[in-house]
N, CA, C and O of each residue as an XYZ file, in Angstrom:
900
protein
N      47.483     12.515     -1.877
C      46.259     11.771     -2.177
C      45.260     11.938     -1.049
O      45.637     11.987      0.122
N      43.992     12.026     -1.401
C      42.956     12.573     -0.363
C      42.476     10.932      0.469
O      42.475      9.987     -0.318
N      42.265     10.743      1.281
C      41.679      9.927      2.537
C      40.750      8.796      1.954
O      39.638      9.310      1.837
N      40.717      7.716      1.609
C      39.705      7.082      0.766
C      38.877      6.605      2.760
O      39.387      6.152      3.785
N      37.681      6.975      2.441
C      36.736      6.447      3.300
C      36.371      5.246      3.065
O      36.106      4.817      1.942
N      36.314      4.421      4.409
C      35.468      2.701      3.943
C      34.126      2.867      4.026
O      33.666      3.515      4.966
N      32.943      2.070      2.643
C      31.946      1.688      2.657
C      31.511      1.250      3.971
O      31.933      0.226      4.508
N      30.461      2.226      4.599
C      29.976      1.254      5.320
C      28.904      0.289      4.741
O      28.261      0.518      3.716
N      28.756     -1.154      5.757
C      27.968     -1.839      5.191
C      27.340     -3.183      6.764
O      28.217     -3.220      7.627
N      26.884     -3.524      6.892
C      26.309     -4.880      7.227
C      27.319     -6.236      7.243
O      27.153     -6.903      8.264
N      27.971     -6.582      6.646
C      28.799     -7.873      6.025
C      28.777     -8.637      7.165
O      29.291     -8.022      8.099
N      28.378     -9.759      7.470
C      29.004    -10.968      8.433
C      29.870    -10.921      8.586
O      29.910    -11.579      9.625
N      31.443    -10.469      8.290
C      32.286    -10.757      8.387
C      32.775     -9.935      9.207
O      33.651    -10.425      9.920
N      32.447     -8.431      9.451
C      32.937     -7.467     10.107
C      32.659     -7.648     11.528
O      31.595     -8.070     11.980
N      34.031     -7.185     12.431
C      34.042     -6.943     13.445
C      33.027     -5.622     13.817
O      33.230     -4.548     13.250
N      31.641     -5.810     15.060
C      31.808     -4.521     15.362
C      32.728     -3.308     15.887
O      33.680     -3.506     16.642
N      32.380     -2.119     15.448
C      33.520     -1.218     15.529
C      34.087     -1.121     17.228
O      35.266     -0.794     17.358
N      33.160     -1.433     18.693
C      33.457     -1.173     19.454
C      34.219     -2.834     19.660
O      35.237     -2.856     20.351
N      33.957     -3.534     19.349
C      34.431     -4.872     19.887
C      35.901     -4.904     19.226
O      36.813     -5.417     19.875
N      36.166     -4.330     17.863
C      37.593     -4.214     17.412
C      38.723     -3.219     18.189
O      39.946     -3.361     18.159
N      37.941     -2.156     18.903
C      38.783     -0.844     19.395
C      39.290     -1.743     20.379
O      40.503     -1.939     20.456
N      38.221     -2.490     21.382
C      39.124     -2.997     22.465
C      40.004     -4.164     22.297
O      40.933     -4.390     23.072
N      39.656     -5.057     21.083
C      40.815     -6.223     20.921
C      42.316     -5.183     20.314
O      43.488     -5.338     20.656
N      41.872     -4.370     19.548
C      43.027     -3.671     19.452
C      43.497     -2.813     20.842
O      43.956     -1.957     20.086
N      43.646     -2.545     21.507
C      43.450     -2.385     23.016
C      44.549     -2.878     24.093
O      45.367     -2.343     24.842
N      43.981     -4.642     23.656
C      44.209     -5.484     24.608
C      46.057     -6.084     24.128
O      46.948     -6.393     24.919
N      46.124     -6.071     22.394
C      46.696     -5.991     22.258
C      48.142     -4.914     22.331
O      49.322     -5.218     22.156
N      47.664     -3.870     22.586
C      48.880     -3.160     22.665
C      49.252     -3.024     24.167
O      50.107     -2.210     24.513
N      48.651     -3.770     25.001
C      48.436     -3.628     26.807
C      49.924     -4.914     26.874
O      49.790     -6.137     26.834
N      50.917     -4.335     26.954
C      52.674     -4.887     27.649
C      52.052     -5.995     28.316
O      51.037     -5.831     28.994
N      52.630     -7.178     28.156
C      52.728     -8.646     28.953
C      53.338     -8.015     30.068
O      54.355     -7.325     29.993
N      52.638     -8.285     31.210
C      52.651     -8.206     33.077
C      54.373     -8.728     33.077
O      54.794     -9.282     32.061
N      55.161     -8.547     34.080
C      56.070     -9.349     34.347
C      56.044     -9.966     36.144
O      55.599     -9.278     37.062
N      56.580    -11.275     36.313
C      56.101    -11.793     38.049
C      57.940    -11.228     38.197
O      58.992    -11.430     37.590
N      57.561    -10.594     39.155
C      58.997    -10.271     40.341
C      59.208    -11.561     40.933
O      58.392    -11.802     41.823
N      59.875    -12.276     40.762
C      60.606    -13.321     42.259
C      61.622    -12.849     43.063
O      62.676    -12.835     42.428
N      61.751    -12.442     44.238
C      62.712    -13.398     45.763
C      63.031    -14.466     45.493
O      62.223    -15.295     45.073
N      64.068    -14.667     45.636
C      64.462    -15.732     46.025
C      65.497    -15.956     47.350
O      66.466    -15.207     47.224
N      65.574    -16.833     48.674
C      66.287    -15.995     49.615
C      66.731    -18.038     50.107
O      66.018    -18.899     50.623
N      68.421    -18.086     49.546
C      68.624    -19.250     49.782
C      69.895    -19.056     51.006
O      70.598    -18.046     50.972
N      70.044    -19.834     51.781
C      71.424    -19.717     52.595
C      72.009    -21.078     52.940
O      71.395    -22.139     52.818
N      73.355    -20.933     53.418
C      73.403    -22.529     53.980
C      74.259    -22.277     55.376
O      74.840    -21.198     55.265
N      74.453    -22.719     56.276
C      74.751    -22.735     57.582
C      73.702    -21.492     58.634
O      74.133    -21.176     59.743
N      72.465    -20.947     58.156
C      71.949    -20.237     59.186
C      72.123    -20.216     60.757
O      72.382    -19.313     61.553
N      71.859    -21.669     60.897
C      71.894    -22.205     62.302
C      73.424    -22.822     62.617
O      73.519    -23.641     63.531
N      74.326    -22.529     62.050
C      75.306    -23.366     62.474
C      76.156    -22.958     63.498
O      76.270    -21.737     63.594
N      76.981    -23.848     64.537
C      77.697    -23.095     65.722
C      78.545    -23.171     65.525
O      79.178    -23.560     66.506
N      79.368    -22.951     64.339
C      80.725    -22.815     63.910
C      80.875    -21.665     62.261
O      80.074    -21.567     61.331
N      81.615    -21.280     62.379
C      81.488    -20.830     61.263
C      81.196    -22.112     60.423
O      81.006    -23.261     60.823
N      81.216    -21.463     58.777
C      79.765    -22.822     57.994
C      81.458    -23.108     56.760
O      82.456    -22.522     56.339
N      80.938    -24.046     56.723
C      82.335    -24.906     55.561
C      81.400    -25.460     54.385
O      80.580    -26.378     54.411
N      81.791    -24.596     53.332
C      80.614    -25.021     52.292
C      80.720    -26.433     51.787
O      79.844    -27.018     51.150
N      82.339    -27.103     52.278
C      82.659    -28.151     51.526
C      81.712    -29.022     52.298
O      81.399    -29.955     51.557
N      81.348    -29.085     53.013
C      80.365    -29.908     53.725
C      79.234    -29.697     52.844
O      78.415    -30.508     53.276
N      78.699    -29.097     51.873
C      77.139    -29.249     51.374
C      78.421    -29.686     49.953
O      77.855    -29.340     48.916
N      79.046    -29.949     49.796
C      79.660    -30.197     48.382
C      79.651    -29.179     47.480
O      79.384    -29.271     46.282
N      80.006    -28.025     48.208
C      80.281    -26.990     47.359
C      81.252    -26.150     47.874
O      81.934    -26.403     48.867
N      81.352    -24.531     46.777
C      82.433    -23.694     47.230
C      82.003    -22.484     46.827
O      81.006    -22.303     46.127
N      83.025    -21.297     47.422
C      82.737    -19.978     46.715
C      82.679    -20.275     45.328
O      83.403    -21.092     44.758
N      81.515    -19.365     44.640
C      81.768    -19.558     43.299
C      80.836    -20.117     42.805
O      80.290    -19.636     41.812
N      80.303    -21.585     43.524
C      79.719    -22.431     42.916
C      78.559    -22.140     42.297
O      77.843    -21.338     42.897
N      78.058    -22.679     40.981
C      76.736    -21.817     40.252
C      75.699    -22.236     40.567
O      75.622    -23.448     40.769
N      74.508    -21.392     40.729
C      73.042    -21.598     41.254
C      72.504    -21.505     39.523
O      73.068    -20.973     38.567
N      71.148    -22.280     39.601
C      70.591    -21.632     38.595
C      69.093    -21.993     39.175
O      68.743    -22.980     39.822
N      68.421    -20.999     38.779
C      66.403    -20.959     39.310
C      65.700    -21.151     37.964
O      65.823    -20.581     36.880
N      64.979    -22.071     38.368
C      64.233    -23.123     36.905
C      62.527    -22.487     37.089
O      62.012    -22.694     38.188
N      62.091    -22.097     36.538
C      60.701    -21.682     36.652
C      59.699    -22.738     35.353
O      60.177    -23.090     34.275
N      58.526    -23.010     35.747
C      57.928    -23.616     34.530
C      56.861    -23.639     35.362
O      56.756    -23.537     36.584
N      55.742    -23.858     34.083
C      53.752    -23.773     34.773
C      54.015    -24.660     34.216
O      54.645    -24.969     33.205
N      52.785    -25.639     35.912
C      52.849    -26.872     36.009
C      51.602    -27.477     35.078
O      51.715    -28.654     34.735
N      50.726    -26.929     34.760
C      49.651    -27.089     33.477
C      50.268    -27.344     32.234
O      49.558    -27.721     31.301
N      51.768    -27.160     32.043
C      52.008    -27.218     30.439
C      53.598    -27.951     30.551
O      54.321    -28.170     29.579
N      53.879    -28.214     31.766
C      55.342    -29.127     31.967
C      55.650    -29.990     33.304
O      55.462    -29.550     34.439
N      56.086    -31.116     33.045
C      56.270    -31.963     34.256
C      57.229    -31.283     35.189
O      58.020    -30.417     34.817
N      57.132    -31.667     36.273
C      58.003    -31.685     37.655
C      59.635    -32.209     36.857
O      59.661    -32.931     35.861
N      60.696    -31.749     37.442
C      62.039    -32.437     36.708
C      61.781    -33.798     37.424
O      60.786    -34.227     38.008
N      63.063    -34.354     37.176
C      63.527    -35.879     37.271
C      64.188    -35.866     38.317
O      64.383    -34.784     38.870
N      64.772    -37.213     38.933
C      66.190    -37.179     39.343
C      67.277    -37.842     38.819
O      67.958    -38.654     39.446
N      67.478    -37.444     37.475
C      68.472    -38.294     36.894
C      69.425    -36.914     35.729
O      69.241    -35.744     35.393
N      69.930    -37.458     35.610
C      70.756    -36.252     35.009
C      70.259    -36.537     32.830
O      70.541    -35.882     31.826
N      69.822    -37.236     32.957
C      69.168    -36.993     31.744
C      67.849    -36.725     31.654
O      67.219    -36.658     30.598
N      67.447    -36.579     32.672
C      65.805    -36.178     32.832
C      66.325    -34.309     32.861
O      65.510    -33.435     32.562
N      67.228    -34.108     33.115
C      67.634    -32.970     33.717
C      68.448    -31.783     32.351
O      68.290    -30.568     32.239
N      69.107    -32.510     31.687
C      70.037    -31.557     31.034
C      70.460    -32.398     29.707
O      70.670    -33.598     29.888
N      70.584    -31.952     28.575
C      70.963    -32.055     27.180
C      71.764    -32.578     27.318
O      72.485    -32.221     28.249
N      72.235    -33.919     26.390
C      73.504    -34.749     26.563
C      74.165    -33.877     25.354
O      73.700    -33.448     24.298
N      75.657    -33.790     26.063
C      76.836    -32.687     25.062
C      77.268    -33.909     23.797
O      77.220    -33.864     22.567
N      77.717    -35.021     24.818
C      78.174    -36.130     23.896
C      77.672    -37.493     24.528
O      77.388    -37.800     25.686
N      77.669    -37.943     23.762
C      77.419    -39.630     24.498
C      78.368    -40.707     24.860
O      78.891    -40.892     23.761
N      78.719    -41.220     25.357
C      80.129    -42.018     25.156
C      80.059    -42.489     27.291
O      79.276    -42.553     28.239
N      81.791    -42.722     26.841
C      81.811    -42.842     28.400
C      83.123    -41.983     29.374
O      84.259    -42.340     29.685
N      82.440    -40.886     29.612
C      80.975    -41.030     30.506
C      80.456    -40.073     29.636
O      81.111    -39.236     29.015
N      79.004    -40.268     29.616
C      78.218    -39.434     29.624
C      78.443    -37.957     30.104
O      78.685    -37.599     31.256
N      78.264    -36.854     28.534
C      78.398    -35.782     29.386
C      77.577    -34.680     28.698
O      77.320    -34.600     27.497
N      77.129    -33.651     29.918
C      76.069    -33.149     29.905
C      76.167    -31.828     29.578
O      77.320    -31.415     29.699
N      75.292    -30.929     29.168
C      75.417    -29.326     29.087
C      74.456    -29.234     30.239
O      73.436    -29.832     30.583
N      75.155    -28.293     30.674
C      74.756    -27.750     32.060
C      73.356    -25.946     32.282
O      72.659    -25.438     33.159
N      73.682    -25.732     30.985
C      72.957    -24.515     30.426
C      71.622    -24.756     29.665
O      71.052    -23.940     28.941
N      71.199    -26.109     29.979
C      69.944    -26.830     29.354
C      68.711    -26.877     30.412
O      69.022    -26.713     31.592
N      67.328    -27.087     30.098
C      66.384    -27.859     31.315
C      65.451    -28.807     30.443
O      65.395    -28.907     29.217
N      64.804    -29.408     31.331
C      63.455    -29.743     30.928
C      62.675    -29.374     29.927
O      62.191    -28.265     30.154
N      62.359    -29.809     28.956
C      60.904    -29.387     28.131
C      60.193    -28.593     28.847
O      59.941    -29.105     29.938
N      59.590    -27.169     28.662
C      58.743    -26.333     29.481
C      59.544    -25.538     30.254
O      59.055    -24.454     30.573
N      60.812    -25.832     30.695
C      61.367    -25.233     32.128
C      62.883    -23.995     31.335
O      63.671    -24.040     30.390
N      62.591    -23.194     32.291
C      62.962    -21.994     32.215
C      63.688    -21.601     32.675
O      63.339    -20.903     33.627
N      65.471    -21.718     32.371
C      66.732    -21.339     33.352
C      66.446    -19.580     33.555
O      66.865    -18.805     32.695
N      65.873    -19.194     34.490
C      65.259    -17.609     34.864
C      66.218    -16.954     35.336
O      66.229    -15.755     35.058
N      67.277    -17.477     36.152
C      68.429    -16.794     36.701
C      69.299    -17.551     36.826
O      69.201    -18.769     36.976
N      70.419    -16.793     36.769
C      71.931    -17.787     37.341
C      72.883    -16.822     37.759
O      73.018    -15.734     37.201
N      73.564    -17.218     38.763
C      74.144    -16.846     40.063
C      75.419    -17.577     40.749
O      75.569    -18.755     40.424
N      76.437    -16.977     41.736
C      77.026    -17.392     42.024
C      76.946    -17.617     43.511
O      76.377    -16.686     44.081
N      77.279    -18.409     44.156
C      77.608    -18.434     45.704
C      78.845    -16.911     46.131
O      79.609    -16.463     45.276
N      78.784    -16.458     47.308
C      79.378    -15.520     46.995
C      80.204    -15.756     48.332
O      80.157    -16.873     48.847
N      81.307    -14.278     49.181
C      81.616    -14.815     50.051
C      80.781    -14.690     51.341
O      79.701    -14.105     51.261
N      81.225    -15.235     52.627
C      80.566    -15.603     53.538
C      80.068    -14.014     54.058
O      80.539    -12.970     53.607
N      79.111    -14.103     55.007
C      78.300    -13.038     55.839
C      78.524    -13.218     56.944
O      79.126    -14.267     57.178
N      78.135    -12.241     58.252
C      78.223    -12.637     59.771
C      77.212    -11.485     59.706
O      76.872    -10.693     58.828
N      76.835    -11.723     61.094
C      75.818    -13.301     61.614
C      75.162    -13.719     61.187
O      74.379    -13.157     60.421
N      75.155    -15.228     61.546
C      74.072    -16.233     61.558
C      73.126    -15.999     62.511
O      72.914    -14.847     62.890
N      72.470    -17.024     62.993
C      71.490    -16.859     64.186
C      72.367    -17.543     65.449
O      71.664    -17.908     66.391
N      73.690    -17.742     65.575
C      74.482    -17.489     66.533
C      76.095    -16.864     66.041
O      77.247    -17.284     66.147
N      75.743    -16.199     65.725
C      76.691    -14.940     65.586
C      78.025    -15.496     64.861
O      79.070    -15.207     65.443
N      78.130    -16.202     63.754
C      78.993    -17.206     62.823
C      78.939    -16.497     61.799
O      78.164    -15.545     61.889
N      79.523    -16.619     60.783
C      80.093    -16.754     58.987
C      78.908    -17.986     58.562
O      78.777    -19.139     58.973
N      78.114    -17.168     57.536
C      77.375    -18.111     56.490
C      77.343    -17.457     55.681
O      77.920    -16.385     55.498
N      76.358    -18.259     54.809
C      76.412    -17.917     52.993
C      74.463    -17.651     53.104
O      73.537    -18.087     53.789
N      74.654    -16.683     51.978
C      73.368    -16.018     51.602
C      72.834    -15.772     50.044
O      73.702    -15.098     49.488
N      72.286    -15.915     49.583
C      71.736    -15.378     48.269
C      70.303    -15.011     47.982
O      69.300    -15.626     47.620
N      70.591    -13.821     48.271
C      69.027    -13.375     47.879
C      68.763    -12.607     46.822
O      69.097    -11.425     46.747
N      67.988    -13.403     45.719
C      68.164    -12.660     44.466
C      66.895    -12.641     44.232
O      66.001    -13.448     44.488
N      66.914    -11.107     43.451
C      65.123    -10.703     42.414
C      65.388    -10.941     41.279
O      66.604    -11.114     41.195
N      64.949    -11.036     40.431
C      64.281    -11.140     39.216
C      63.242    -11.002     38.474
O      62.187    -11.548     38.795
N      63.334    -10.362     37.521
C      61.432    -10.179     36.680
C      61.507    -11.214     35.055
O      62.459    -11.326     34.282
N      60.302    -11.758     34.985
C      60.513    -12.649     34.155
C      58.983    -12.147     33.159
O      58.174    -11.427     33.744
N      58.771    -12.444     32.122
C      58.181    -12.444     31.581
C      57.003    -13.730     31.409
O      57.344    -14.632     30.644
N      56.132    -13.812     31.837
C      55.234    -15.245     31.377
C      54.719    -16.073     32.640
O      55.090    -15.768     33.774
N      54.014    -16.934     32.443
C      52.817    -17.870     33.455
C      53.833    -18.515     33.400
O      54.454    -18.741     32.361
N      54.254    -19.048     34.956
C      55.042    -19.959     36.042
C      54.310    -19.666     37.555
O      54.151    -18.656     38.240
N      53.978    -20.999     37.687
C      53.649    -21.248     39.230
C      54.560    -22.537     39.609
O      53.797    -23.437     39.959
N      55.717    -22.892     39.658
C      56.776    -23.548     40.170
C      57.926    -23.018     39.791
O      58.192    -22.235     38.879
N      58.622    -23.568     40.651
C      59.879    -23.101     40.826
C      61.115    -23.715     41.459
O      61.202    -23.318     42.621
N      62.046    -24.489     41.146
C      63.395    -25.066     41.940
C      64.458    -24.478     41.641
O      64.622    -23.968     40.533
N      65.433    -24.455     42.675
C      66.940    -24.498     42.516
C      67.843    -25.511     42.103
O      67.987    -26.520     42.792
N      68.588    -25.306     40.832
C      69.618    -26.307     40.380
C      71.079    -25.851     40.928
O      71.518    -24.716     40.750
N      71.522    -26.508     41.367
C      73.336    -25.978     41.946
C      74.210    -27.139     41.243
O      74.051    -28.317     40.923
N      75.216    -26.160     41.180
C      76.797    -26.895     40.780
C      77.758    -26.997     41.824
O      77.607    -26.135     42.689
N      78.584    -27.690     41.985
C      79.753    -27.574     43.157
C      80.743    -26.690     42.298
O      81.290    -25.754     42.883
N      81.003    -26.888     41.055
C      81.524    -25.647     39.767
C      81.211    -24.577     40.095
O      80.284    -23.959     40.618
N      82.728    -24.391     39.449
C      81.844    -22.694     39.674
C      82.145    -21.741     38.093
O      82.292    -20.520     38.041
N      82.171    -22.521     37.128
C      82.036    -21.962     35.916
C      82.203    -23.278     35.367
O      82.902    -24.233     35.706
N      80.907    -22.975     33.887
C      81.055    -24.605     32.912
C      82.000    -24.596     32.057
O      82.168    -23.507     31.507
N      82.836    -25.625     31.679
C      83.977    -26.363     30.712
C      83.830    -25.984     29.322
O      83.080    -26.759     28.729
N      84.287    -25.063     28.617
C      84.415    -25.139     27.401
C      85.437    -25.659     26.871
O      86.524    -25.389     27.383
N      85.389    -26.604     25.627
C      86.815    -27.356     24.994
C      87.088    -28.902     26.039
O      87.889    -29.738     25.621
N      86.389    -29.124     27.299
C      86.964    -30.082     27.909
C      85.741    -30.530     29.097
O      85.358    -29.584     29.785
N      85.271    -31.533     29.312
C      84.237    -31.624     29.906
C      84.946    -32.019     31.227
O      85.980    -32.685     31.285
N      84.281    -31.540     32.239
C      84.622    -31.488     33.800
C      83.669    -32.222     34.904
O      82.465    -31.967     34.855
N      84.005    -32.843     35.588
C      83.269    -33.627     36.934
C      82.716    -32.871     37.937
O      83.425    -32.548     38.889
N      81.655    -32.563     37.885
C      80.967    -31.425     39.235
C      79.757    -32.113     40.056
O      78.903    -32.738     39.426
N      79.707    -32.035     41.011
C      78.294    -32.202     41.748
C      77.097    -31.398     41.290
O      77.097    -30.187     41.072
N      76.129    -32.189     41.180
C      74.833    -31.336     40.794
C      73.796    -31.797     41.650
O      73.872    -32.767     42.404
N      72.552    -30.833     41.440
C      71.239    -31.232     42.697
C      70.410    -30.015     42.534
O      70.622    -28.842     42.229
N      69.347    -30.768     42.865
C      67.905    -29.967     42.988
C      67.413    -29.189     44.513
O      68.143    -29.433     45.473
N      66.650    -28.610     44.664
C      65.863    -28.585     45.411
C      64.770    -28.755     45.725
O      64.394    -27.891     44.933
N      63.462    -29.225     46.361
C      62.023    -29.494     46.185
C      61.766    -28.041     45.516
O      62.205    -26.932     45.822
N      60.750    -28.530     44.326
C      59.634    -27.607     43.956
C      58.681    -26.768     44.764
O      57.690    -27.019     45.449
N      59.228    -25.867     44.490
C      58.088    -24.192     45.098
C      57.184    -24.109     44.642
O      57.449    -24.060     43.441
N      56.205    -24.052     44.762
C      54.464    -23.875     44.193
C      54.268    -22.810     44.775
O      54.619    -22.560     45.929
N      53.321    -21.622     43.554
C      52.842    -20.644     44.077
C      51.517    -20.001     42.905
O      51.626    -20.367     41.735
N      50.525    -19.227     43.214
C      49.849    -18.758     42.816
C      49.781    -17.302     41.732
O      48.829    -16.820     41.118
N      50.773    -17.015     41.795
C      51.247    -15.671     41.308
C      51.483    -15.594     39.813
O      52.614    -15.765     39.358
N      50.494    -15.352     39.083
C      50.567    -15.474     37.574
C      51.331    -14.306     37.005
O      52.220    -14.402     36.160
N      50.791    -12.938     37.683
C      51.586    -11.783     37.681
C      51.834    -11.285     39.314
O      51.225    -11.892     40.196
N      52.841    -10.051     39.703
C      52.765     -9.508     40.342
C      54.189    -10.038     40.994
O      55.063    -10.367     40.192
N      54.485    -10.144     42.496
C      55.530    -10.768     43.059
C      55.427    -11.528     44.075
O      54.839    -11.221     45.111
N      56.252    -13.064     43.756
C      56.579    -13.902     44.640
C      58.069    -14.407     45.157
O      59.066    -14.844     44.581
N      57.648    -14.068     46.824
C      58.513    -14.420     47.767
C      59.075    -15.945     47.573
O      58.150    -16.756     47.541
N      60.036    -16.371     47.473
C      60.348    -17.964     47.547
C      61.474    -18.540     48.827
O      62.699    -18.432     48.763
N      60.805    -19.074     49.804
C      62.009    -19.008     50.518
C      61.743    -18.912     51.790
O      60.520    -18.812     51.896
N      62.405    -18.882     53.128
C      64.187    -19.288     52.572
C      64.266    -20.645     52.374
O      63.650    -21.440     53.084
N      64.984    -20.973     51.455
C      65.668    -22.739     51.377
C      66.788    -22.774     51.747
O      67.612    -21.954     51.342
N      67.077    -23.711     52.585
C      68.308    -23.275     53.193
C      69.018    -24.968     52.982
O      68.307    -25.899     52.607
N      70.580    -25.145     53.310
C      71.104    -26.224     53.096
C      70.863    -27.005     51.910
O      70.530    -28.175     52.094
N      71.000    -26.444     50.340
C      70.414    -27.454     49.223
C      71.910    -27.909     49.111
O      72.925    -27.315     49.473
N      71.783    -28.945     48.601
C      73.381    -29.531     49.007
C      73.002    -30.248     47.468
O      71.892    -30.535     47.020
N      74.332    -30.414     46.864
C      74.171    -31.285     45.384
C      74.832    -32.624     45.764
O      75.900    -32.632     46.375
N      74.169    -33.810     45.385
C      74.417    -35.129     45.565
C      75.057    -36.023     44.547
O      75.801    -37.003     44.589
N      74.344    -35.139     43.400
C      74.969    -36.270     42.077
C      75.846    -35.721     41.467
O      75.991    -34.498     41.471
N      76.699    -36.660     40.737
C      77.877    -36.714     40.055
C      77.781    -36.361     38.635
O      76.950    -37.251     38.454
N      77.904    -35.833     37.446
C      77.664    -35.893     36.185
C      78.945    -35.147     35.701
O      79.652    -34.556     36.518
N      79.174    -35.170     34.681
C      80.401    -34.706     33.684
C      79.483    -33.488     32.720
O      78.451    -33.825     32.138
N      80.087    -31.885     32.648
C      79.805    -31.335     32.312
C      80.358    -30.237     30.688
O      81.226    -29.451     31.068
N      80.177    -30.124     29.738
C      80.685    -29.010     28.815
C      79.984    -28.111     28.391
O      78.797    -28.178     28.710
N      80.343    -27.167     27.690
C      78.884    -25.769     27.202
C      80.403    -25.607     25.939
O      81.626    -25.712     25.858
N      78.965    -25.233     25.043
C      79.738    -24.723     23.769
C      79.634    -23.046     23.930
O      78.682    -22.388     24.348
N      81.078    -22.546     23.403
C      80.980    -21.764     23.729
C      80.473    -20.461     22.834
O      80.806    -20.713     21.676
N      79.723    -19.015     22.893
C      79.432    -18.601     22.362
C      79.436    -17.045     22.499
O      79.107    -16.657     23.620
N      79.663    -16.323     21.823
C      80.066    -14.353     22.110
C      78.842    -14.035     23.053
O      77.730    -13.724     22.625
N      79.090    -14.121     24.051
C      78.053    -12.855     24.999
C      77.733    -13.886     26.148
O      76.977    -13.576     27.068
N      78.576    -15.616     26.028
C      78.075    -16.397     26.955
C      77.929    -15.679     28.553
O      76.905    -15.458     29.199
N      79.297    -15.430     28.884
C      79.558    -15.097     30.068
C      78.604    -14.461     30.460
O      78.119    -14.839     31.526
N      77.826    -12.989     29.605
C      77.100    -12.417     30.057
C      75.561    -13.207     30.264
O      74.814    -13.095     31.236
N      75.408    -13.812     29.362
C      74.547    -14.926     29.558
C      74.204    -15.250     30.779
O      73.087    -15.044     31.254
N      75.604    -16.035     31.644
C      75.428    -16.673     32.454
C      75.171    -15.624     33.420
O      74.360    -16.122     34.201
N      75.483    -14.171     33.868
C      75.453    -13.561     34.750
C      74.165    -13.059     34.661
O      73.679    -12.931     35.785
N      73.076    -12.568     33.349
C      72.135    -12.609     33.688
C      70.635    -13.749     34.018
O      69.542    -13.697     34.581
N      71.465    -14.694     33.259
C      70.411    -16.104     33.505
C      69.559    -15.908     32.573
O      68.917    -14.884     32.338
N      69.552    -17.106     31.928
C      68.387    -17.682     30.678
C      67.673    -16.345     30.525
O      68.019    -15.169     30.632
N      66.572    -16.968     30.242
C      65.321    -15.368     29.614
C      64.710    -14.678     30.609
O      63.730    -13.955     30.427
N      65.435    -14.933     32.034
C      64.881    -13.482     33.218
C      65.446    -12.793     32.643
O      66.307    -13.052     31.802
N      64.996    -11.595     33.053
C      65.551    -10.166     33.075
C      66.175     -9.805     34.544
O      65.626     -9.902     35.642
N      67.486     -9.362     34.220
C      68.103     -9.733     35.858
C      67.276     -7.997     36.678
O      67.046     -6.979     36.025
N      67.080     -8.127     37.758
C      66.054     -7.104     38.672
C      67.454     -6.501     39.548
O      67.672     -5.306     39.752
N      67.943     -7.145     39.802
C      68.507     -6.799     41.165
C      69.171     -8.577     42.117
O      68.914     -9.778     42.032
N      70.030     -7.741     42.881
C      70.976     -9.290     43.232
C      71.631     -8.260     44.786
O      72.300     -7.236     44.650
N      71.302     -8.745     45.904
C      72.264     -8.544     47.326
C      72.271     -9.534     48.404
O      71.745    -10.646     48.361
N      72.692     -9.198     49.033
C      72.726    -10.217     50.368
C      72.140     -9.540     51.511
O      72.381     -8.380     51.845
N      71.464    -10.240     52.006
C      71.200     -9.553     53.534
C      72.069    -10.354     54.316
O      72.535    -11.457     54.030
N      72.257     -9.570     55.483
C      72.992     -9.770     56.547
C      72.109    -10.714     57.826
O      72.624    -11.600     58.508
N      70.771    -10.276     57.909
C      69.564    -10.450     59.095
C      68.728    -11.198     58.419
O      68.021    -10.492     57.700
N      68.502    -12.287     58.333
C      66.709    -12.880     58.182
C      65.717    -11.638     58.916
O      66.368    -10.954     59.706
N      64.650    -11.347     58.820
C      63.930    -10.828     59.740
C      62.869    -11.936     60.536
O      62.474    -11.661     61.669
N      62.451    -13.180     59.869
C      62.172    -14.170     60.195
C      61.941    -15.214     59.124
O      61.959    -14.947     57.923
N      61.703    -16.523     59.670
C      62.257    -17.646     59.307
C      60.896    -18.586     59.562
O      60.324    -18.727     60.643
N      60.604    -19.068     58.540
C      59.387    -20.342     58.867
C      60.153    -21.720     58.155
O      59.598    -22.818     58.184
């Protein structure tokens, strides 16, 4: 069949032809992705080798990095229902741990890993410095930790949980440094389960809807504010 040509015409309704080329354009132009750092440790400064049980944790224990723009979602809570999906209700109260906030964005999840040498006096500490590329507008950012170090399926479990202060940053696209936070220690108590589901595990190793970038440890801060 031969090419049917469109009438040209005048109509109100029509886009001009140059103003349509570029919305069609703009549309086929890939959503930006923001790179994050993230560079957490705990005993930097310590003059002993570092005992994680002192921040209420252990090898293993799970990190997770919450991203959300603060224009379209509140700051979290400090309560564990401000925080995470109730699994069941009863007593006690127990929580899914693979949940956030309205707006907020489990971007990565991670494990504590084993210890490093040196510190900044020549000791055993813990390090995590992880990238990630995420898709979408976030200018905040916290760390959620478990003293767990994997969530309860079939049986809900007692773990320490905790925040860290909110990171604010400017970076709509491109990459932001976060860090270092050092010593986030989990304070509260909550009862935890996750239902379980084919590909969880992998789930958890790449974290919510980041796209995992890359994951190592450094050995050296190069410096420290």
């Amino acid at each position: 069949m031969g090419q049917r040509k469109r009438e040209q015409g005048t109509g109100g309704g029509r886009l001009p032809a140059g103003l349509l080329v570029l919305f069609l354009c703009l549309l086929a132009v890939p959503a930006q992705a923001l790179v994050v750092t993230v560079d957490l440790g705990w005993g930097w400064d310590a003059t002993a080798n570092t005992d994680l049980s002192d921040y209420n944790l252990q090898e293993g224990s799970i990190v997770q990095i919450i991203l959300y723009d603060s224009a379209m979602a509140l700051p979290p809570g400090t309560e564990a229902d401000d925080n995470f999906d109730i699994f069941s209700a009863g007593t006690p109260t127990v929580y899914d741990p693979i949940t956030a906030p309205d707006g907020h964005v489990i971007a990565y999840t991670t494990q504590i890993g084993s210890p490093i040498n040196p510190n900044a006096n020549g000791y055993d500490w813990y390090n995590i410095y992880a990238q990630f590329e995420i898709l979408g507008t976030y200018d905040s950012l916290y760390v959620r930790i478990f003293g767990m170090t994997n969530f309860p399926d079939g049986v809900a479990a007692e773990s320490y949980w905790g925040l860290s202060e909110v990171q604010t940053g400017t970076n709509i696209v491109g990459t932001w440094y976060v860090g270092p936070l050092d010593e986030i220690t989990p304070t509260n108590l909550a009862y935890f389960e996750v239902i379980p589901e084919p590909g969880s595990l992998a789930l958890l190793a790449l974290g919510g809807t980041g796209l995992w970038f890359g994951h190592r440890r450094r050995k050296n801060r190069v410096s420290r504010v």
